[in-house]
Kinemage of the C-alpha trace (Angstrom):
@kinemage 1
@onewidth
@group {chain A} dominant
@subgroup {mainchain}
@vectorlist {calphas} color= white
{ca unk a 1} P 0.000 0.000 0.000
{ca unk a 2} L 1.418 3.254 -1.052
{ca unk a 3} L 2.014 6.748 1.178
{ca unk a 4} L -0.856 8.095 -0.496
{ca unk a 5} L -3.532 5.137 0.432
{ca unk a 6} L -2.261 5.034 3.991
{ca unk a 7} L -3.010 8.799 4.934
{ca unk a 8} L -6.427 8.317 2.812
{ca unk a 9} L -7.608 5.165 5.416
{ca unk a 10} L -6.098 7.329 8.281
{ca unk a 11} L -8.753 10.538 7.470
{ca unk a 12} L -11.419 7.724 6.485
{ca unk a 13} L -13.432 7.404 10.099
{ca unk a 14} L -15.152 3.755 10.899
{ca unk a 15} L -16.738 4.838 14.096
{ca unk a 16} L -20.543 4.398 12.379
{ca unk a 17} L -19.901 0.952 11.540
{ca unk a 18} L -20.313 0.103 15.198
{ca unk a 19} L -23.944 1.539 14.938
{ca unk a 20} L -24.919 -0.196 11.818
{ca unk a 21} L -23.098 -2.977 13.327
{ca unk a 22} L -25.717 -3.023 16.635
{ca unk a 23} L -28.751 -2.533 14.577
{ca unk a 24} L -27.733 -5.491 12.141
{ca unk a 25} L -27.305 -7.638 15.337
{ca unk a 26} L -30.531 -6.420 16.868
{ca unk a 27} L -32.418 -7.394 13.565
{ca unk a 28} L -30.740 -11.124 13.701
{ca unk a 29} L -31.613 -11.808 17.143
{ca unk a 30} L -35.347 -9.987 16.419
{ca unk a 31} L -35.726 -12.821 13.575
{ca unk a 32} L -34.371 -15.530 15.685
{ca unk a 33} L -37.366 -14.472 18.548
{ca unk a 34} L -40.111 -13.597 16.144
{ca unk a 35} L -40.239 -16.375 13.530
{ca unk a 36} L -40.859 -20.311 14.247
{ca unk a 37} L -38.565 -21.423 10.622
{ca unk a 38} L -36.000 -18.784 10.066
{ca unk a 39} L -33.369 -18.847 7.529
{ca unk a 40} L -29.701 -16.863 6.557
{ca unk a 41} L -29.453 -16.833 2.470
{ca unk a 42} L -26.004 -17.598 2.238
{ca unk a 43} L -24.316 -17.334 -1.213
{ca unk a 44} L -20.495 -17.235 0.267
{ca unk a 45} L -20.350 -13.575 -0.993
{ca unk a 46} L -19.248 -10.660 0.855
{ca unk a 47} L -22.801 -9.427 2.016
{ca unk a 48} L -23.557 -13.029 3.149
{ca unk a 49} L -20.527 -13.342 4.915
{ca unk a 50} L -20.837 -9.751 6.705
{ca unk a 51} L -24.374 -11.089 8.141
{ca unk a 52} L -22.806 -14.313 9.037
{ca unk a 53} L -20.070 -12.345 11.047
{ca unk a 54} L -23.090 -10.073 12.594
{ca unk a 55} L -24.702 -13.451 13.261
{ca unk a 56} L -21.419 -14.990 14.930
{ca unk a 57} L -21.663 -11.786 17.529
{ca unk a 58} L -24.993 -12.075 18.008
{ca unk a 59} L -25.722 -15.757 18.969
{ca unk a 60} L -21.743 -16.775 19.617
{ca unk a 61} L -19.677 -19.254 17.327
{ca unk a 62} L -21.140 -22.298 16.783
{ca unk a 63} L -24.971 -21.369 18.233
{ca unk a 64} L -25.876 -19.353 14.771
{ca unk a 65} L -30.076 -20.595 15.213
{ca unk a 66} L -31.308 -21.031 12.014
{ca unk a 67} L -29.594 -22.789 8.971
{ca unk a 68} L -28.003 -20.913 5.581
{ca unk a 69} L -29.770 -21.649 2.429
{ca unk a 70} L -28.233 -21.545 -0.868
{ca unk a 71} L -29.877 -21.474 -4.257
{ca unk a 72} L -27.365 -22.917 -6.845
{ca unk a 73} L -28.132 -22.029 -10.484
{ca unk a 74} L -25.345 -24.727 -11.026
{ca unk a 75} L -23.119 -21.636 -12.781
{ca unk a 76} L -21.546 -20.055 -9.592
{ca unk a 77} L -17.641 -20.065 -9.679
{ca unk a 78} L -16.053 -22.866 -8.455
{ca unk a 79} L -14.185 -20.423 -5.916
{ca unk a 80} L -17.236 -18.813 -4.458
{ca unk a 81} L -19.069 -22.454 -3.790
{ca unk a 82} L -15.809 -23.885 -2.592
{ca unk a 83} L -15.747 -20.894 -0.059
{ca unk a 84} L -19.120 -21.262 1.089
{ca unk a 85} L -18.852 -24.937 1.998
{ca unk a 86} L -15.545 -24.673 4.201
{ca unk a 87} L -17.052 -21.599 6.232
{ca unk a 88} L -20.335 -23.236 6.765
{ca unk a 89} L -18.410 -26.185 7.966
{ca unk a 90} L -15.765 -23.871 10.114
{ca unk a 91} L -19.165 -22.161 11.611
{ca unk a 92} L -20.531 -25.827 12.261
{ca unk a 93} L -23.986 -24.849 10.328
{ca unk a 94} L -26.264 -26.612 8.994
{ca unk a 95} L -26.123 -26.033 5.173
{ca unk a 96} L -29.267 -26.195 2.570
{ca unk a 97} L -28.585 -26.272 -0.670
{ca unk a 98} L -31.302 -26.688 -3.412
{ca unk a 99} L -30.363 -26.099 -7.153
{ca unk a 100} L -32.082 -24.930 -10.243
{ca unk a 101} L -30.831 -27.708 -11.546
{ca unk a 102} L -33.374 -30.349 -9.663
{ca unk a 103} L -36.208 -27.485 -10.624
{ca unk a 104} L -35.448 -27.918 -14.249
{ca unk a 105} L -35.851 -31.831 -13.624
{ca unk a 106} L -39.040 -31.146 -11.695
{ca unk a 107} L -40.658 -29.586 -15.474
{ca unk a 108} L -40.711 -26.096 -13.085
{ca unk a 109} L -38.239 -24.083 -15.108
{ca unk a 110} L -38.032 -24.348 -18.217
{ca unk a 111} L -34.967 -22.569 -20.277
{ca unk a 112} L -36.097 -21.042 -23.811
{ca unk a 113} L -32.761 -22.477 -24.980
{ca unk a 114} L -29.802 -24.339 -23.921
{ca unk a 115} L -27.484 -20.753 -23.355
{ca unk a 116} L -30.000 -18.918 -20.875
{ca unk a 117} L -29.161 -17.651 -17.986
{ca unk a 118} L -30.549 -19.325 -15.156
{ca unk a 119} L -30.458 -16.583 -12.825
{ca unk a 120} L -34.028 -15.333 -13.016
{ca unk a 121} L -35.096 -18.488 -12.348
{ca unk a 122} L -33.287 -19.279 -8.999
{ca unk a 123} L -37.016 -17.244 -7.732
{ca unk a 124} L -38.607 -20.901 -8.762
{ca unk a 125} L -36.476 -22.726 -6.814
{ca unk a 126} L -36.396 -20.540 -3.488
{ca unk a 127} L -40.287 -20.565 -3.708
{ca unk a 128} L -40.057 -24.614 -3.746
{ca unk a 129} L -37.159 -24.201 -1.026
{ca unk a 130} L -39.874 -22.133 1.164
{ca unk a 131} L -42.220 -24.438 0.447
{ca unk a 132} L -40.737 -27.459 1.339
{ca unk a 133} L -39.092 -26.140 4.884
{ca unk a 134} L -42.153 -23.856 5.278
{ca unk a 135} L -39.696 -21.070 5.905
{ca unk a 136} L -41.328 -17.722 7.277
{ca unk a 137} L -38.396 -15.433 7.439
{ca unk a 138} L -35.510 -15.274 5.090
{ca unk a 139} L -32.172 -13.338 5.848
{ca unk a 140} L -30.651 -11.549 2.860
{ca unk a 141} L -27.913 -9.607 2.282
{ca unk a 142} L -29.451 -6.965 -0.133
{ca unk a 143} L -28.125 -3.677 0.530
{ca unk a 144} L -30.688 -0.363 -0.599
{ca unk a 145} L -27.433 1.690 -2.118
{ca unk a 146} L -27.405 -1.730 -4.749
{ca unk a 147} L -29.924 -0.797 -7.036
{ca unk a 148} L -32.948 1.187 -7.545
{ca unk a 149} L -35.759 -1.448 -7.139
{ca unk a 150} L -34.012 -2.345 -3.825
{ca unk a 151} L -33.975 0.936 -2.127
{ca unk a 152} L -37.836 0.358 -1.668
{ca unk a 153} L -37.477 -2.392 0.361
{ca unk a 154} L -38.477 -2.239 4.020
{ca unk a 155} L -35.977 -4.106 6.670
{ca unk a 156} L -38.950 -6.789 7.215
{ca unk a 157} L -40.206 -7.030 3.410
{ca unk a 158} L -43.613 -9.229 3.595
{ca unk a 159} L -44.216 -11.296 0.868
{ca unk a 160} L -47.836 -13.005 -0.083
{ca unk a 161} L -48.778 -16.336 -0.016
{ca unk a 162} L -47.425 -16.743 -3.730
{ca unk a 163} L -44.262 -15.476 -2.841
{ca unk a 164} L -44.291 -11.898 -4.535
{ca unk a 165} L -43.374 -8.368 -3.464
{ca unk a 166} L -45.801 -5.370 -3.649
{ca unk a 167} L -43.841 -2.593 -3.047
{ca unk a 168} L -46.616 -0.112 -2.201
{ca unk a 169} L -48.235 -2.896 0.131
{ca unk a 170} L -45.259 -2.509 2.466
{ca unk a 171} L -45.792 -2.021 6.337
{ca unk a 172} L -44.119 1.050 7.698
{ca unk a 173} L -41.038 0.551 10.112
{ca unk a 174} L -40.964 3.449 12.825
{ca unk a 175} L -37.971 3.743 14.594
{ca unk a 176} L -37.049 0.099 15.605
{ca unk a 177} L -40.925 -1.150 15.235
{ca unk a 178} L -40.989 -4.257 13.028
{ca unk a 179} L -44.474 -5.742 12.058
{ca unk a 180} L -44.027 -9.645 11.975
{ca unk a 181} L -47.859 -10.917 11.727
{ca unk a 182} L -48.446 -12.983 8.958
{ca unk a 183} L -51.149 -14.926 7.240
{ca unk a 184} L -50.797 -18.734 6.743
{ca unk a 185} L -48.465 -19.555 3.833
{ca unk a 186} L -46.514 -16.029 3.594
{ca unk a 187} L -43.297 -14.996 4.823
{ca unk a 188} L -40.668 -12.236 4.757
{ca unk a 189} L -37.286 -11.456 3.220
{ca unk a 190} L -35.612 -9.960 6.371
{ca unk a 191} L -32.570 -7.505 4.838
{ca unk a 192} L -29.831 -6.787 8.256
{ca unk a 193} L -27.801 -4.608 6.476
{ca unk a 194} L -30.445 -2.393 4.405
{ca unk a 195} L -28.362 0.425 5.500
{ca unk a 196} L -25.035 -0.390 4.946
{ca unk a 197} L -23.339 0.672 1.913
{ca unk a 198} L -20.008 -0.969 -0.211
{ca unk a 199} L -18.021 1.450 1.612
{ca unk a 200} L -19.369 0.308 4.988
{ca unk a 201} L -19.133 -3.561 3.711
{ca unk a 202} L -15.462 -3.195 2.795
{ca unk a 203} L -14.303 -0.825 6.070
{ca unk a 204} L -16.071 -3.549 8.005
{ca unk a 205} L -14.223 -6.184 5.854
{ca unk a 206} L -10.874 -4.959 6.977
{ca unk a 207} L -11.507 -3.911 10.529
{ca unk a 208} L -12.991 -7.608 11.416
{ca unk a 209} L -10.391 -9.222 8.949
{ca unk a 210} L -13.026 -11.657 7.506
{ca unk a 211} L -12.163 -13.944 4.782
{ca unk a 212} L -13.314 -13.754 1.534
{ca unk a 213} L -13.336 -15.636 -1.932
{ca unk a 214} L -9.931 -14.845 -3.712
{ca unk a 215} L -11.810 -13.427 -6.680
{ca unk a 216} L -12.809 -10.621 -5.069
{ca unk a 217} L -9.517 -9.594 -5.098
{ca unk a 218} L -6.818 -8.709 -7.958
{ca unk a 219} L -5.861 -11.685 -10.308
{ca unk a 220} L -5.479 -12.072 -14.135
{ca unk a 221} L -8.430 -13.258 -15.667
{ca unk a 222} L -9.386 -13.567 -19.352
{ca unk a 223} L -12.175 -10.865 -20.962
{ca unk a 224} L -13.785 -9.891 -23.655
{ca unk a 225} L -15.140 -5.735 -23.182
{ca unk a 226} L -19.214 -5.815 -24.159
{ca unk a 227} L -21.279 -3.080 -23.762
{ca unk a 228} L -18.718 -0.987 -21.167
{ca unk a 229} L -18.574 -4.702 -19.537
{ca unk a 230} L -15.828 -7.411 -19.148
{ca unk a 231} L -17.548 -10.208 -19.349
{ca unk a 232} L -14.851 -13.252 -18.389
{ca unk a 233} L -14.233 -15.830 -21.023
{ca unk a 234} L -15.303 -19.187 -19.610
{ca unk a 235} L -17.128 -22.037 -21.264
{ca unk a 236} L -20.200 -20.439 -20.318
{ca unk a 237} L -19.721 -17.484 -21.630
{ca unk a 238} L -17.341 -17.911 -24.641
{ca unk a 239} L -16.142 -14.414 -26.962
{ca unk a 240} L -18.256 -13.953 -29.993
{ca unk a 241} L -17.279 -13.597 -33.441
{ca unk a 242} L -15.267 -10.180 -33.576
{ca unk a 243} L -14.284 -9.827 -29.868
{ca unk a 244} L -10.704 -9.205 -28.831
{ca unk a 245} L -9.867 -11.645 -25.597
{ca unk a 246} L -7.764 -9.793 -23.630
{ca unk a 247} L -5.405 -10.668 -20.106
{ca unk a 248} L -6.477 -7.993 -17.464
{ca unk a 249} L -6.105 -7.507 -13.592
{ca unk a 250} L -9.835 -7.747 -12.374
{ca unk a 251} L -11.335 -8.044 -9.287
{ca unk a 252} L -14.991 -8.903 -8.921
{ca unk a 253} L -17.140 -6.273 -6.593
{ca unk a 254} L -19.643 -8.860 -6.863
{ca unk a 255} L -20.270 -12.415 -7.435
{ca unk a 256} L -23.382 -14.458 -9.004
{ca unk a 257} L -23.889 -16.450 -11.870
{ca unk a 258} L -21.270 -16.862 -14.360
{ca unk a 259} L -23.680 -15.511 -17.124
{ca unk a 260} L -24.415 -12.643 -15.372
{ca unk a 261} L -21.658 -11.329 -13.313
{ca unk a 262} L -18.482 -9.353 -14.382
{ca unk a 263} L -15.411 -8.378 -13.170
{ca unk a 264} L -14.347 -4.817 -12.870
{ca unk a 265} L -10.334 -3.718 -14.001
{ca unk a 266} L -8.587 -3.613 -10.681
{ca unk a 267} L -5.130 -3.949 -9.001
{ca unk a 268} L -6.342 -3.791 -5.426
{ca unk a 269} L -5.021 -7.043 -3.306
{ca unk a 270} L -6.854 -6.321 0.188
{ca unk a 271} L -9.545 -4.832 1.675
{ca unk a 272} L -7.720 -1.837 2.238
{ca unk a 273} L -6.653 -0.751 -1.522
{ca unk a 274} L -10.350 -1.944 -2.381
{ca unk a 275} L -12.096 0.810 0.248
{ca unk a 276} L -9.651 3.294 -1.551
{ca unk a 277} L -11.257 2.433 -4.935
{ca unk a 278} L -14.704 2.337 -3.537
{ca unk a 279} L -14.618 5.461 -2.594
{ca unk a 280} L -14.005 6.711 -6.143
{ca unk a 281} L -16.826 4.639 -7.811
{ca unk a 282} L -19.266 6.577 -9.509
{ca unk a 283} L -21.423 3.536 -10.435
{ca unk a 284} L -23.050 1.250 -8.179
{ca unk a 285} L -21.744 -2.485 -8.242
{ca unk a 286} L -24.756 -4.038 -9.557
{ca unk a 287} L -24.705 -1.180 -12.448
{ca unk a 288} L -20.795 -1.651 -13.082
{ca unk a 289} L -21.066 -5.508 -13.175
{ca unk a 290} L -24.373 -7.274 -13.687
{ca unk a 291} L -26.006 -7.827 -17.304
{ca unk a 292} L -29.055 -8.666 -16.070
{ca unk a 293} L -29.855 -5.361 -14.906
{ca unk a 294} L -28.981 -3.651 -18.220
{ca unk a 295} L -31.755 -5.107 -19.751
{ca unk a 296} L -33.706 -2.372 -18.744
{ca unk a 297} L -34.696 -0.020 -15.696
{ca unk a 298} L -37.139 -2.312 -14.144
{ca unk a 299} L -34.963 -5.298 -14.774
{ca unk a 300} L -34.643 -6.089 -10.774
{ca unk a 301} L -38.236 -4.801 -9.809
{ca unk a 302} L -39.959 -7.247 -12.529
{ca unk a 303} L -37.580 -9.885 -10.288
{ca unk a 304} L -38.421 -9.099 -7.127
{ca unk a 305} L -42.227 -9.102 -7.810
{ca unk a 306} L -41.426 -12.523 -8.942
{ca unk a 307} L -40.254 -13.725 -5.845
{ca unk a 308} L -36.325 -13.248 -6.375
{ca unk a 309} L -34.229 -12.192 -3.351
């Protein structure tokens, strides 16, 4: 780390994280006392494993009360799954992990062609997944600075009994006032860290030292540039006639499906040189790597409604 990134971090103050720190624990244990079937999304990505930290303070190493559930397109990289497995395991947690895969053997997805992305359709299997555990609170690690669609949610988001989201049908939240009453068969998406933003994620990152994925940080990766994106050459996602494959640094702010998700030009190798970055981004995460949300403004909404996370 150079002179200049040093006196940066030592102007950049990390007191507030210790608020939104206490009010992401306070949620956790409010989920763990209000709802019968709980359950912590857990994807092995930074968000997830933020919450999972929060969780770790909250209930104590080991005692985390409600089991992570994972919704595998199937497409994830290798790194991220391989991740998620050994900290679940380190934690001593109980793991679910249901794929689209077994939905597309069920006849309940269906793929227009071979090459689709399968994202939009982990919503199916999550539905299935709440309806076979009868889940009535799900823990995500949405964030409302992501994207525009998710800067309507509410910190309890209710969901009907058919799994969608009405945004104008949400319950108002004063102060620390959290309406859990539900109606046989729904359920809410429960988001801890609502208020946090990348900034906060990656100051929190470094000052609790936590472990991530080694794509998220610097590492030579081949691309092809599409549409202002570098989408990473892998079999699922091969060049097309006319691109240039090129060797860059990336780093990956952050991770999904392979079809979806790309990698932003980076040389930053810790959390550190990656808070420095952050806070010279001018577009979101979501907007700087995720082509599923350039396919138009209401890309994530349309989602949501649908039952995605």
């Amino acid at each position: 780390m150079n002179a200049t990134t040093q006196n940066e971090l030592h102007h950049l103050s990390n007191t507030h994280l210790d608020a939104l720190e206490e009010e992401t624990i306070f949620i956790l244990r409010e989920v763990a006392a209000a709802f019968e079937r709980p359950t912590l999304l857990f994807s092995g990505g930074k968000d997830s494993l933020v919450m999972l930290k929060c969780a770790e303070k909250a209930f104590g190493a080991g005692r985390i009360p409600y089991p992570l559930l994972m919704i595998d397109t199937g497409h994830n990289f290798k790194e991220v799954t391989d991740f998620r497995d050994s900290r679940a395991k380190e934690l001593g947690a109980e793991l679910i992990v249901r794929s689209v895969e077994d939905s597309m053997k069920r006849g309940t997805v269906r793929l227009a062609h071979p090459g689709e992305s399968r994202n939009v359709h982990q919503s199916v299997t999550l539905l299935e997944a709440i309806e076979e555990f009868r889940f009535d609170a799900l823990i995500g690690g949405a964030r409302r600075d992501e994207e525009k669609a998710r800067a309507k949610e509410r910190i309890f988001s209710h969901r009907d009994s058919f799994g969608q989201w009405q945004p104008k049908a949400q319950r108002p939240e004063l102060w620390t006032l959290f309406n859990h009453k539900l109606q046989p068969g729904e359920h809410f998406r429960v988001f801890p860290i609502s208020n946090w933003t990348e900034l906060d994620v990656w100051q929190y990152i470094a000052r609790e030292k936590i472990a991530l994925p080694s794509i998220y940080y610097t590492h030579k990766r081949e691309v092809v540039d599409r549409r202002g994106l570098l989408v990473p050459v892998t079999e699922l996602t091969p060049p097309k006639d006319g691109e240039k494959v090129e060797i860059r640094d990336v780093r990956f702010r952050t991770v999904g499906d392979i079809t979806c998700t790309c990698p932003v030009e980076s040389d930053a190798a810790t959390p550190e040189q990656i808070v420095i970055e952050t806070l010279a981004a001018d577009v979101s995460e979501r907007g700087a790597t995720r082509m599923d949300d350039k396919t138009s403004e209401a890309s994530m909404e349309k989602r949501k409604k649908d039952g995605y996370f």
